[in-house]
ChimeraX commands (.cxc) that place a marker at each C-alpha (Angstrom):
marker #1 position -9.97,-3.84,15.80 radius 0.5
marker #1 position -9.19,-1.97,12.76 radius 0.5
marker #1 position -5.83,-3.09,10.26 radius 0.5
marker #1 position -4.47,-0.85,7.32 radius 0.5
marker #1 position -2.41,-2.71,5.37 radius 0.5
marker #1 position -0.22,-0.61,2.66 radius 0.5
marker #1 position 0.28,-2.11,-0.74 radius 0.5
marker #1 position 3.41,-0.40,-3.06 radius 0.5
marker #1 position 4.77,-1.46,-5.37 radius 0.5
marker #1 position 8.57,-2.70,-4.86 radius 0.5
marker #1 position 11.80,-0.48,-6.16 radius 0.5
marker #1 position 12.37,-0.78,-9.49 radius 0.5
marker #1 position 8.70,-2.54,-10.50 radius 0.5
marker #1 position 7.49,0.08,-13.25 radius 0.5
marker #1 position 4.47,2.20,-12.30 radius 0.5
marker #1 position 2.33,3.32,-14.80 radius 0.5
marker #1 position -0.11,4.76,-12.40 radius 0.5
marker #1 position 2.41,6.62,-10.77 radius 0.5
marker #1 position 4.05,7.96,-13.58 radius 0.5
marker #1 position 1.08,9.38,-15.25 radius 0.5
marker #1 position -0.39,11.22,-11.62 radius 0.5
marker #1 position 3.32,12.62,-11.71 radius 0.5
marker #1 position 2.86,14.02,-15.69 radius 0.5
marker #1 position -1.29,14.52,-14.65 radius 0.5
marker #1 position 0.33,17.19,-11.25 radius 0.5
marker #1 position 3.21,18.52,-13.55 radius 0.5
marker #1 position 0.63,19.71,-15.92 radius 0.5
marker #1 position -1.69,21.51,-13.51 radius 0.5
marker #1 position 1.11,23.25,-13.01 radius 0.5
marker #1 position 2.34,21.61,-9.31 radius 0.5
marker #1 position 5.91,22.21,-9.52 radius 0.5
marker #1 position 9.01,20.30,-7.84 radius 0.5
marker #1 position 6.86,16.84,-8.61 radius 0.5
marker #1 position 10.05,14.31,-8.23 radius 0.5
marker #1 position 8.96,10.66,-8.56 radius 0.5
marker #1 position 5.54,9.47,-7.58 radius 0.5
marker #1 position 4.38,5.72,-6.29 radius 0.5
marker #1 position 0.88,4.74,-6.51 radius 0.5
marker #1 position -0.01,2.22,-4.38 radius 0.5
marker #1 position -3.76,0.68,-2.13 radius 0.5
marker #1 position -4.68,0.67,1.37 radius 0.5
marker #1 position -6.99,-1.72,2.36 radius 0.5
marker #1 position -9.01,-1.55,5.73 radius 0.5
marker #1 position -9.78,-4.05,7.58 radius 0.5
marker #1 position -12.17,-4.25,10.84 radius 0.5
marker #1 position -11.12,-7.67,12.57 radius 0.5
marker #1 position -12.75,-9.77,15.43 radius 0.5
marker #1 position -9.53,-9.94,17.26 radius 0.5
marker #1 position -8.84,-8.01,20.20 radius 0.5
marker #1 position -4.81,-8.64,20.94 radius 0.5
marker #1 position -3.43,-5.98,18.61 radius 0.5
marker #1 position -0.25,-8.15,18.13 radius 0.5
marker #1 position -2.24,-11.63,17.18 radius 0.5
marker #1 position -4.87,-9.25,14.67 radius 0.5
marker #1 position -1.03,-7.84,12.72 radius 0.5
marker #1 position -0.03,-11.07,12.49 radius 0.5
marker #1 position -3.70,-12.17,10.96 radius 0.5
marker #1 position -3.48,-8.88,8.68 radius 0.5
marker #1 position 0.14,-9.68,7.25 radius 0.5
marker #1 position -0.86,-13.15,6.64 radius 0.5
marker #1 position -3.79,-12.00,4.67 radius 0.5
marker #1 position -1.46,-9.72,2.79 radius 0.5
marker #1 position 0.74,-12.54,2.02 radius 0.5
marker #1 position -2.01,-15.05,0.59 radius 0.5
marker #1 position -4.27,-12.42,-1.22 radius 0.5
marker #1 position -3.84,-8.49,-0.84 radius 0.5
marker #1 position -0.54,-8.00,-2.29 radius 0.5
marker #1 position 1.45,-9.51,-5.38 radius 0.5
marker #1 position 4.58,-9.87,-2.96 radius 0.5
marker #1 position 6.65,-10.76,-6.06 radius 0.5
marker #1 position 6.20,-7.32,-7.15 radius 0.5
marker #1 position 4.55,-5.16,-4.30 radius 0.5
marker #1 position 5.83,-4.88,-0.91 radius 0.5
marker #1 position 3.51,-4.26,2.08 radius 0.5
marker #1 position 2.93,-2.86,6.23 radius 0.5
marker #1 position 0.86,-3.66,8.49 radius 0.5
marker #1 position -1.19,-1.30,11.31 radius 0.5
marker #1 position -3.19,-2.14,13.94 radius 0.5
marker #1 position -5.36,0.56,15.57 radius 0.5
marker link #1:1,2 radius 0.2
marker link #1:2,3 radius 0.2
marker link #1:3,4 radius 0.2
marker link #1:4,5 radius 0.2
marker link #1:5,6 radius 0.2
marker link #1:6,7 radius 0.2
marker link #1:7,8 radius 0.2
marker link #1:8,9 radius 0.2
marker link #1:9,10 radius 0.2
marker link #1:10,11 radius 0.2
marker link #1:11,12 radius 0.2
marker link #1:12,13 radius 0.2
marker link #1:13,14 radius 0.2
marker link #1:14,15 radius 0.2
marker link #1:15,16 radius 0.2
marker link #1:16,17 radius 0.2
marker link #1:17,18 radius 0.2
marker link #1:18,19 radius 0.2
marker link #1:19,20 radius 0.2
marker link #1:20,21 radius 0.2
marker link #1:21,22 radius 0.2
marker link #1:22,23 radius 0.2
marker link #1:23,24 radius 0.2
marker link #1:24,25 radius 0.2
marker link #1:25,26 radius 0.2
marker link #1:26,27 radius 0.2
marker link #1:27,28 radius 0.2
marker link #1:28,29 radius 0.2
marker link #1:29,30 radius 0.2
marker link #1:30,31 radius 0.2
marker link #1:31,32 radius 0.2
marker link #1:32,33 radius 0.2
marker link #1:33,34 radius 0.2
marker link #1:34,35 radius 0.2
marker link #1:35,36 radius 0.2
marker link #1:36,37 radius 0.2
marker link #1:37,38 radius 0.2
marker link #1:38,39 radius 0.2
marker link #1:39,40 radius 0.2
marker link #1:40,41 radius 0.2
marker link #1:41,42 radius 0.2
marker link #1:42,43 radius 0.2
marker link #1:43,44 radius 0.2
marker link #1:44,45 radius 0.2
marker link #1:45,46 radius 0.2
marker link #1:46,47 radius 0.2
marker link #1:47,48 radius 0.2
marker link #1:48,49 radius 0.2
marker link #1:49,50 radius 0.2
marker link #1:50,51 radius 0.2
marker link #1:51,52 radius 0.2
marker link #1:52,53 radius 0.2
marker link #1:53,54 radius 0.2
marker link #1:54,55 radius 0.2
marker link #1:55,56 radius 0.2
marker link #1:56,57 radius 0.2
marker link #1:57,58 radius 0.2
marker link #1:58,59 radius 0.2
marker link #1:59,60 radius 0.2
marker link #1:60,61 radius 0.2
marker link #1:61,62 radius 0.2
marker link #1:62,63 radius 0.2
marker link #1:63,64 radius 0.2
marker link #1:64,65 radius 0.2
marker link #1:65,66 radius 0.2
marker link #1:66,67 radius 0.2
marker link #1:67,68 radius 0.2
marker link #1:68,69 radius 0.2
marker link #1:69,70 radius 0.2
marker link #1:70,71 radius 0.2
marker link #1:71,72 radius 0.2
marker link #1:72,73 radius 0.2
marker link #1:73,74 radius 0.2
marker link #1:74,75 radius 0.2
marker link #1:75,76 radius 0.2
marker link #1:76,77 radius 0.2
marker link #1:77,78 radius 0.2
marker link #1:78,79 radius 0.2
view
């Protein structure tokens, strides 16, 4: 079973990254850029089979390791 878990960074956390894709669009001439986020997905093919017990395992691993929760907030899909 496949989990995507989305990694953003919080309200209010600075983003560099962001910022500059926003000035980077803006300059090719893309107009009505407002703000832009840059954040990770990261895919994950688990051995679980119970789509509720491989969220929980995703979110946990998002917890521990894939996200800086202090700054970055995450989700969790199953699919």
């Amino acid at each position: 079973m496949k989990a995507f878990v989305t990694v953003m960074p919080k309200a209010g956390v600075l983003d560099p990254q962001g910022k500059a894709i926003g000035h980077a669009l803006t300059g090719l001439g893309f107009a009505g850029i407002g703000e832009v986020r840059a954040g990770k997905v990261i895919e994950l093919e688990l051995a679980e089979t119970d789509p509720v017990k491989a969220k929980a395992a995703a979110e946990e691993m998002a917890r521990k390791l894939l996200a800086n929760t202090v700054i970055e907030s995450f989700s969790v899909t199953v699919g």
